[in-house]
TIGU-553417 format. One line per 10 residues: number of its first residue (from 1); their letters; for each residue y negated, x negated, z of C-alpha. Coordinates in Angstrom, 1 decimal, decimal comma. Example, Ala and Ser with C-alpha at 12.3 -4.5 7.8 and 13.67 -1.06 7.14 Angstrom:
<dokes>
1	as	4,5/-12,3/7,8 ~ 1,1/-13,7/7,1
</dokes>
This chain:
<dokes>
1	xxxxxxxxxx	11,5/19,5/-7,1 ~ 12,7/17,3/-4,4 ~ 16,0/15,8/-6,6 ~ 17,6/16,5/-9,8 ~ 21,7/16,6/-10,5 ~ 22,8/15,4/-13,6 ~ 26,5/15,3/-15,2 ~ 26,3/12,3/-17,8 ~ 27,8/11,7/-20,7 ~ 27,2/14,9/-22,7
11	xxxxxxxxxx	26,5/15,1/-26,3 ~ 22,9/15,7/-26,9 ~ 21,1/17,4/-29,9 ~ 17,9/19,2/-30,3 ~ 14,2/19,2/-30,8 ~ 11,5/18,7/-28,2 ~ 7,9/19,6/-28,1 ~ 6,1/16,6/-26,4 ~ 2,9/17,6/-24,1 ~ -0,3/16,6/-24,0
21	xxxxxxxxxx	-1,1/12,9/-22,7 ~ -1,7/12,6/-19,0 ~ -3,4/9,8/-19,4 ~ -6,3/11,0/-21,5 ~ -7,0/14,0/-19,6 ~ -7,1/12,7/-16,5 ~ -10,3/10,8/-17,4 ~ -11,1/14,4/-19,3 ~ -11,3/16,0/-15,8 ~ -13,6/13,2/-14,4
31	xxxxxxxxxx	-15,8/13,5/-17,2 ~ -16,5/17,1/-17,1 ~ -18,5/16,7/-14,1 ~ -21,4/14,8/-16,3 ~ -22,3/18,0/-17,4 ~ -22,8/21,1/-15,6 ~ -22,0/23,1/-18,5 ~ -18,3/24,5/-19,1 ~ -15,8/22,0/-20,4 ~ -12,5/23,8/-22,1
41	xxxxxxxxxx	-9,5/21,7/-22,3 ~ -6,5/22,9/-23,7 ~ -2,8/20,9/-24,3 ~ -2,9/20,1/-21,0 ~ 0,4/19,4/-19,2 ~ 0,8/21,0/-16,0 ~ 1,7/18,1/-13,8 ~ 1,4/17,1/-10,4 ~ -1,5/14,4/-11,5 ~ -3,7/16,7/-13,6
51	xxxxxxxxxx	-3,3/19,1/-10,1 ~ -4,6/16,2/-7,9 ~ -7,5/15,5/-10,3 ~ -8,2/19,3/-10,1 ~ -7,9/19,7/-6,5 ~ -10,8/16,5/-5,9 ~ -12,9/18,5/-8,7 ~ -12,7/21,2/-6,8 ~ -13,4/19,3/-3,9 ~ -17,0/17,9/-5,2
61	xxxxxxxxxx	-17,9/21,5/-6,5 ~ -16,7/22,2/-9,6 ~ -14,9/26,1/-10,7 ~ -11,5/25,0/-12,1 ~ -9,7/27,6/-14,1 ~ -6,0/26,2/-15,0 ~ -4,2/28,9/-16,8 ~ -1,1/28,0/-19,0 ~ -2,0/24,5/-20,5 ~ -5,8/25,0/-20,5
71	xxxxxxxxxx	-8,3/24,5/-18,0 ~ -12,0/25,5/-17,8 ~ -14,7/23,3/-15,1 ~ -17,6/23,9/-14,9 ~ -19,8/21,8/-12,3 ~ -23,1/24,0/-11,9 ~ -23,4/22,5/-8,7 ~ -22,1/19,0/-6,9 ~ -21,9/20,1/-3,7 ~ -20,8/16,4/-2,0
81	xxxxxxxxxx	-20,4/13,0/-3,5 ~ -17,3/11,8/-1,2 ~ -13,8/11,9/-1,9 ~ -11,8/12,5/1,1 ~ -8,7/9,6/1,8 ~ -5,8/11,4/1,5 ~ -6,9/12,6/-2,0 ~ -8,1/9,2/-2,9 ~ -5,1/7,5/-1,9 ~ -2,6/10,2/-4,2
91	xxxxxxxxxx	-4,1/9,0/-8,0 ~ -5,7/5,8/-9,5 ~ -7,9/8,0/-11,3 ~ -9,7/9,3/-8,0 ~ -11,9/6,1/-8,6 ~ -13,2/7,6/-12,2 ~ -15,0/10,0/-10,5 ~ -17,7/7,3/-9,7 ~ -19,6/7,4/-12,6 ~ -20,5/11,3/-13,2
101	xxxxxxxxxx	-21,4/11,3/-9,3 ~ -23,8/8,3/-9,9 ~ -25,3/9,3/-12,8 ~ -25,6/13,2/-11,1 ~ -26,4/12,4/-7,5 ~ -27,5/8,7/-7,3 ~ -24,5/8,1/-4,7 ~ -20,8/7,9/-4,6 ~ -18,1/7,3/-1,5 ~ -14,7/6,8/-2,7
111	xxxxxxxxxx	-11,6/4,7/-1,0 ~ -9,1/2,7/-2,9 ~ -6,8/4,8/-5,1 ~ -3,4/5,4/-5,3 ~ -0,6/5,5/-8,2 ~ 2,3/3,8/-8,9 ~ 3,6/0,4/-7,3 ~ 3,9/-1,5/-10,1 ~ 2,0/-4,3/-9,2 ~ -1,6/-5,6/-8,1
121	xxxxxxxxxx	-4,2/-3,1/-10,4 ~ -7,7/-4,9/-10,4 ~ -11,0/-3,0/-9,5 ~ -13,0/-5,6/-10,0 ~ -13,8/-4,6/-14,0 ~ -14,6/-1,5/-12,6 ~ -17,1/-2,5/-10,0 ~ -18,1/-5,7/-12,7 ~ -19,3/-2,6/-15,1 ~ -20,9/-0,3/-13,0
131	xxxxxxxxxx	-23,2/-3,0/-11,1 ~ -23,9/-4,7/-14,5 ~ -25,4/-0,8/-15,2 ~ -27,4/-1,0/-12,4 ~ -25,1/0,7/-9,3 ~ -25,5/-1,3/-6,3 ~ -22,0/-1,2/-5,0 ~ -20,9/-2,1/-1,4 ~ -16,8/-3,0/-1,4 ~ -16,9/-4,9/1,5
141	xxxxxxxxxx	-15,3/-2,2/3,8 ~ -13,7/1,3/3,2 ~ -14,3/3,8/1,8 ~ -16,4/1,9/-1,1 ~ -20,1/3,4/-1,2 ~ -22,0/2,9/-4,3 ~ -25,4/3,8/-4,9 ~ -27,8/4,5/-8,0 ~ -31,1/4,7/-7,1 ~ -32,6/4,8/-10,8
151	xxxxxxxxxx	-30,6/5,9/-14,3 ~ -28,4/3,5/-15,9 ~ -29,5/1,1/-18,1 ~ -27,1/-0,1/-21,1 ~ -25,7/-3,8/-20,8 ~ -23,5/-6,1/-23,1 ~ -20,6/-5,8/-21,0 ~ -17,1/-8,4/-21,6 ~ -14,0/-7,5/-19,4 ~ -12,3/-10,3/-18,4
161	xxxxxxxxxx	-9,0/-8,0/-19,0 ~ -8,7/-4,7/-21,7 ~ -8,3/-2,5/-18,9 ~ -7,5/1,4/-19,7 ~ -9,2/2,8/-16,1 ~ -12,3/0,4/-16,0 ~ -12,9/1,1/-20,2 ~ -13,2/4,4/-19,1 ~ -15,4/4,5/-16,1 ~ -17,9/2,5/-18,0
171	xxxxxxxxxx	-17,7/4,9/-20,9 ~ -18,0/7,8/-19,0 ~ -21,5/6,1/-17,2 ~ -22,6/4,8/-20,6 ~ -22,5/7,8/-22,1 ~ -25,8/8,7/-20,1 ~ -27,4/5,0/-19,7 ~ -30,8/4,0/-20,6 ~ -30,4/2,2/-24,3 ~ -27,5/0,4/-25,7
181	xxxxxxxxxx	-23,6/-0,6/-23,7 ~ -21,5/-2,7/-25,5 ~ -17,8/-2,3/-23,7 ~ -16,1/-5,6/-25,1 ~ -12,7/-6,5/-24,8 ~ -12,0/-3,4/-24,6 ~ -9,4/-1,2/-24,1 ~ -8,4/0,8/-27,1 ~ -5,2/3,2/-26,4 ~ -5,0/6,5/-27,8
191	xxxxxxxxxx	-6,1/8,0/-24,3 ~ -8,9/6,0/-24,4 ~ -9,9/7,2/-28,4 ~ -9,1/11,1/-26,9 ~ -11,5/10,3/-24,0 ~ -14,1/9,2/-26,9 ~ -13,7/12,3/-29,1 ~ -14,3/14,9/-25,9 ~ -17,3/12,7/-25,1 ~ -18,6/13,0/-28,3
201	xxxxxxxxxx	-18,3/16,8/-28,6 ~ -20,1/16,9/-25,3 ~ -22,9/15,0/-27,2 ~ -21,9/11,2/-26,5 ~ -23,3/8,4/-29,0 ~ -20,4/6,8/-29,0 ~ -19,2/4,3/-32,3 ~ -16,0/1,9/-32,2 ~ -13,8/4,0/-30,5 ~ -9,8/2,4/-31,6
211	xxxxxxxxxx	-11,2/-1,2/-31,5 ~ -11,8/-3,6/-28,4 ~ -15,7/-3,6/-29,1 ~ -17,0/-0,3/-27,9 ~ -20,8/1,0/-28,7 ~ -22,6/3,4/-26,9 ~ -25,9/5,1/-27,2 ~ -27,2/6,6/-24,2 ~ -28,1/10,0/-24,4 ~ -30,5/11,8/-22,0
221	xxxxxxxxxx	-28,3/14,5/-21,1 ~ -24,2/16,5/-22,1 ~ -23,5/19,4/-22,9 ~ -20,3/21,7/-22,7 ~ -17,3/21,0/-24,7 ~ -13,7/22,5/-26,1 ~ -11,1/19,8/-27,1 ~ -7,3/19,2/-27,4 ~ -5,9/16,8/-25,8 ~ -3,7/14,4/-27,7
231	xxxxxxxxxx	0,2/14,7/-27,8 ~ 1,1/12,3/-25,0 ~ 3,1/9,4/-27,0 ~ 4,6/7,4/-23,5 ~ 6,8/10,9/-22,9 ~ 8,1/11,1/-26,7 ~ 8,7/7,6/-26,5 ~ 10,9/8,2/-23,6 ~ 13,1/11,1/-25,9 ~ 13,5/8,0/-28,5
241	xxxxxxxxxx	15,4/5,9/-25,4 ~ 17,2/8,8/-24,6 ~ 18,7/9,2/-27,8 ~ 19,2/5,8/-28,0 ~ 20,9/5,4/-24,6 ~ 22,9/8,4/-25,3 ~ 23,8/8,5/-29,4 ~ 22,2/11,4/-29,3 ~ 20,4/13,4/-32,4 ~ 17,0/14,2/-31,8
251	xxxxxxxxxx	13,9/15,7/-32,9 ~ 10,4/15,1/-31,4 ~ 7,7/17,3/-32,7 ~ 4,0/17,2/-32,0 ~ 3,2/13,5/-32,4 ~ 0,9/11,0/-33,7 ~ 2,6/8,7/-36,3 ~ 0,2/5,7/-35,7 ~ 0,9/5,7/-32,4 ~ 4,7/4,9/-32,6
261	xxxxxxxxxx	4,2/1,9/-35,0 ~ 4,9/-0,5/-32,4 ~ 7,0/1,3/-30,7 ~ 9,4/1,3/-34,3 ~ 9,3/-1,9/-34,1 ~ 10,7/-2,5/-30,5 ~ 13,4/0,0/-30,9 ~ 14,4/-1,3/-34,6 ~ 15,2/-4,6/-32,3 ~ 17,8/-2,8/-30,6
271	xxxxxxxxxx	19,0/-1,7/-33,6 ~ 18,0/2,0/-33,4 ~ 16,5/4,0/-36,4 ~ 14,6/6,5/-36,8 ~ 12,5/9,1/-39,3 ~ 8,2/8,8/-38,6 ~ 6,9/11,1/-40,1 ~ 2,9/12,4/-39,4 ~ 4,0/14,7/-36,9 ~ 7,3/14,4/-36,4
281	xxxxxxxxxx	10,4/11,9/-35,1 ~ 14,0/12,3/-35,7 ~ 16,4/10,1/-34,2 ~ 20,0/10,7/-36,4 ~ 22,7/10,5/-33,9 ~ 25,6/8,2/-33,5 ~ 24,0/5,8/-34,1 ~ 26,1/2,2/-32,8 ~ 22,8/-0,3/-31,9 ~ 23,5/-3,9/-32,5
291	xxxxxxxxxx	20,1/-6,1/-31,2 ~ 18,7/-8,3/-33,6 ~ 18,6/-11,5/-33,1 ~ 15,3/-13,4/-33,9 ~ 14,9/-15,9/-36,8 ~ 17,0/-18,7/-35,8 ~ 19,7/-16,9/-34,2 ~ 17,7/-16,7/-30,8 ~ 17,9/-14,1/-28,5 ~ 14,9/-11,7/-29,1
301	xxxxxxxxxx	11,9/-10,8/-26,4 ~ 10,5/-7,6/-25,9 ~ 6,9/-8,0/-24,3 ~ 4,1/-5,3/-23,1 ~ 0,6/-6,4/-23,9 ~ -2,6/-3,9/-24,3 ~ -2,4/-2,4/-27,2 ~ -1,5/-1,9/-30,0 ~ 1,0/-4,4/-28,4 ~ 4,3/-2,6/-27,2
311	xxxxxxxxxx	3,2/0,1/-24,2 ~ 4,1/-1,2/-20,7 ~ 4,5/2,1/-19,9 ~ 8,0/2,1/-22,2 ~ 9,4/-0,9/-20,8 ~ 11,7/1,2/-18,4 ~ 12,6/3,1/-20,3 ~ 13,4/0,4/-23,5 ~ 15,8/-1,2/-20,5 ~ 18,0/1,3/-20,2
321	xxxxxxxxxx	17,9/2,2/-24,0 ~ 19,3/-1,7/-24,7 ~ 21,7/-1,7/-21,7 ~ 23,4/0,6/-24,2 ~ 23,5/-2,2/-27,2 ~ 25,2/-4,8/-28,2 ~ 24,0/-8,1/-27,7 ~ 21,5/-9,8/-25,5 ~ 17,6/-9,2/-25,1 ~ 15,0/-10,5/-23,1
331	xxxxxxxxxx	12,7/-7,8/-21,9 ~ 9,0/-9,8/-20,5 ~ 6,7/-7,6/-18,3 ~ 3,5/-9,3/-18,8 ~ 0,9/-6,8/-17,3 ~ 2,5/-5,6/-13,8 ~ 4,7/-8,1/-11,4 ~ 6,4/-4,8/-9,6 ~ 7,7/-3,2/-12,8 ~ 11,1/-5,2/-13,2
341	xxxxxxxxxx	12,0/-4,3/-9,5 ~ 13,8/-0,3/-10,4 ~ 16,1/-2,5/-12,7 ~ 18,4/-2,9/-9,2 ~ 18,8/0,2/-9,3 ~ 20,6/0,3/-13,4 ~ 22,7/-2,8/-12,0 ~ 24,1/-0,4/-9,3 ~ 25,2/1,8/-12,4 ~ 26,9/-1,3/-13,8
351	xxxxxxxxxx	23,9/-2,6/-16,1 ~ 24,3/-6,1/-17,0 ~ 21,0/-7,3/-16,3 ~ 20,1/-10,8/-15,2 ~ 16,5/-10,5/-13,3 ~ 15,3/-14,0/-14,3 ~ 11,7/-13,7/-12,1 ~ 9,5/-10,6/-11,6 ~ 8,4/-10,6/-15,2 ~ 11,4/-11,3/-17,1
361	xxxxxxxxxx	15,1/-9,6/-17,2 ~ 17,7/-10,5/-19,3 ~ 19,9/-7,6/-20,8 ~ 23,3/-7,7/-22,6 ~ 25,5/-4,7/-23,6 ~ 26,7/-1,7/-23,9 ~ 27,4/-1,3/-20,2 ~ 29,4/1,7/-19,1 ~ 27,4/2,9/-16,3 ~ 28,4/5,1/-13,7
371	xxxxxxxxxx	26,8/7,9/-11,8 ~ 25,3/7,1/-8,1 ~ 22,5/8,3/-6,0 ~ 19,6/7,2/-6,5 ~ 15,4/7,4/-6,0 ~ 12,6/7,2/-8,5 ~ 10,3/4,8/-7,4 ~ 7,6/5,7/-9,7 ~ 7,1/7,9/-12,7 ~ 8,1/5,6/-15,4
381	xxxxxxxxxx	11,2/4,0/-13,6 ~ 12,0/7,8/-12,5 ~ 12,5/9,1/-15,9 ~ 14,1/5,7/-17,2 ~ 16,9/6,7/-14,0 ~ 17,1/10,4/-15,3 ~ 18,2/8,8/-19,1 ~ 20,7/6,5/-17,3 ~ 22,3/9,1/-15,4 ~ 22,7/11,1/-18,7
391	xxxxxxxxxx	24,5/8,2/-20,3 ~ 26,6/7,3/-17,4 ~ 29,9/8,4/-16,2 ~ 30,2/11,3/-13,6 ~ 27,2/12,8/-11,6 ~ 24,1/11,3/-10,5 ~ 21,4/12,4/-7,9 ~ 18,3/11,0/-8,1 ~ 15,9/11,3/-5,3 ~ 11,8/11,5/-4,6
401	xxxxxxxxxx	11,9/13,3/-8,1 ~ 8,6/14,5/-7,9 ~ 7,2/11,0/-8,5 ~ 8,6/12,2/-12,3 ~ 6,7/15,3/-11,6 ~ 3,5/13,7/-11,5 ~ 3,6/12,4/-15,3 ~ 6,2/14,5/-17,0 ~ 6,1/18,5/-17,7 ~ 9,1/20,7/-17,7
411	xxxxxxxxxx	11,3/17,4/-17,2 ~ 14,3/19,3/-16,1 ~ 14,3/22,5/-18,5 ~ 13,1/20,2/-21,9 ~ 16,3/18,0/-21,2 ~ 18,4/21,5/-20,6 ~ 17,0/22,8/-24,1 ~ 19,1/20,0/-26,0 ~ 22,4/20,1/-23,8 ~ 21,9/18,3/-21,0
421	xxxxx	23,8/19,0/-17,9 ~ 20,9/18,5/-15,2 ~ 19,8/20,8/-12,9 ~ 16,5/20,9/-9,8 ~ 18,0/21,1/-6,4
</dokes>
């Protein structure tokens, strides 16, 4: 899928089934190599991320089986503990694969990962953790070589940020650490709480998973495992901007109702409603959004923050959603400094969008945007175009689609399923 067509402006109604969240098996797949028993995953999306994770399993030794939306590894056998560049360079997650080579082989050779451009993504909690278990770690030239000569040994650990990838590197090595780790501060999105529970069925000591103080038990040794990963709430709350941006009437099916509490409340500001129910979401449509002002008559701010703090991973998204309101609202990127920049890219549909700094962007609406060309510059922005061009006027191409590929399954035929007017070309 090199671009995607769309005709905007089409009525949509419908129901969705969301997928299962990339970012909790991701960190799945790294984890499965701690044991070289078989580790069954199933709800897994097939996307061009989970494939890359595969492919550098494969890579270090490990039989993959991906068959419809479950895969089988089973790591008998690490058969080299380096990860090539060019696969290195593809995913952030590459770098996860750290800790089950440590903890396996005593030795690890990784180069910095890839991912989206969003902004400057620290290692240093990673490299903070792992040393602190006892890796001696040498970062001072490419690719990074780390080295465990002995077993980990638990630590009282503090992360000077809650960060989702460095959270679970150091679970994943505490898991099989000498005595006690204490991860604090924490991350504690639902990826990280699914990472937890497939630890735990692989025989992981692991208490305080959902809260930024994390206990973990070493445990001499893990075993096999069968889990279902959670419903990936990032891609239903994308369908919740769409129906938003578009008036559409929509049903989401498959969720988590805690993890859309924050979420409500973000949307409510834009003056969109909608049904939670413990597995379900319906957004009634026609709905005419009117942002609500704070106390005071101010203008309101929506921020990102770890969570449960509004997801950064919506923000896109949420911007195009309140292009399509009336009023004024302050959207405030706190977490990555490259974020803001797709919003160009809405003003060249005819957003009205004042891009105060790198972190802040001030919206007023509705804006009748119009269809352009366009490229998704990563898989966030990318889907938060594909919602604009289905509320615009006329036809939009979007370009580089399969950055969306990487985080979203099906895009193209799930949008088609409730009367949209795309199409792959």
């Amino acid at each position: 899928m090199d671009s995607i067509i769309i005709n905007g402006g089409q009525s949509l109604k419908g129901s969705i089934k969301v997928s299962g969240n990339k970012n909790a098996v991701l960190p799945m797949i790294a984890a499965s190599l701690l044991t070289d028993e078989e580790v069954i995953l199933h709800n897994v999306p097939n996307i061009i991320d989970v494939e890359v994770m595969l492919i550098i399993a494969r890579n270090l030794g490990a039989e993959v089986d991906f068959t419809g939306n479950t895969i089988r590894i089973k790591s008998s056998d690490i058969k080299t503990t380096e990860i090539p560049h060019d696969l290195s360079s593809r995913i952030r997650t590459s770098l996860l694969f750290a800790s089950p080579l440590l903890a396996r082989c005593g030795k690890a050779s990784l180069w910095p990962p890839g991912g989206d451009v969003i902004g400057r993504r620290r290692l240093d909690g990673h490299f903070y953790g792992l040393s602190s278990l006892g890796a001696e770690i040498d970062s001072s030239d490419v690719p990074f070589r780390m080295t465990s000569r002995k077993r980990f040994k638990g630590k009282d650990l503090f992360l000077d940020e809650a960060s989702v990838t460095a959270t679970e590197q150091l679970l994943i090595a505490a898991t099989v650490a000498e005595g006690e780790t204490i991860i604090r501060n924490a991350a504690s999105e639902p990826h990280v709480t699914d990472l937890i529970e497939l630890l735990t069925k692989m025989g992981a000591n692991i208490s305080g998973g959902g809260s930024n103080t994390i206990h973990i038990r070493g445990v001499d040794k893990l075993h096999g495992a069968e889990h279902n990963v959670v419903s990936d709430h990032i891609e239903a709350g994308s369908y919740i901007a769409l129906a938003a941006a578009t008036g559409g009437e929509l049903e989401i099916n498959g969720i988590v109702s805690r993890h859309f509490w924050m979420t409500r409340r973000g949307f409510e500001r834009l003056g969109l409603h909608f049904e939670l129910e413990p597995e379900r979401i319906f957004i009634p449509g026609g709905q005419h959004m009117v942002i609500k002002k704070d106390f005071g008559n101010s203008i309101p701010v929506i921020s990102d923050g770890p969570w449960p703090q509004f997801p950064s991973d919506m923000m896109s998204c949420t911007i195009v959603a309140a292009s399509q309101a009336e009023g004024t609202v302050l959207f405030f990127e706190k977490m990555f400094e490259s974020r803001m920049y797709f919003v160009d890219r809405l003003i060249s549909m005819g957003a009205n969008i004042i891009v105060c700094d790198p972190h802040r962007a001030v919206i007023s609406g509705p804006a009748q945007l119009r269809g352009t060309t366009l490229s998704s510059p990563d898989i966030r922005a990318g889907m938060a175009i594909i919602i604009a061009g289905l509320c615009a006027r006329g036809k939009s191409i979007i370009m580089n689609t399969g950055m969306i590929a990487r985080g979203y399954e099906n895009i193209v035929s799930k949008l088609q399923s409730i009367g949209a007017h795309i199409e792959e070309a």
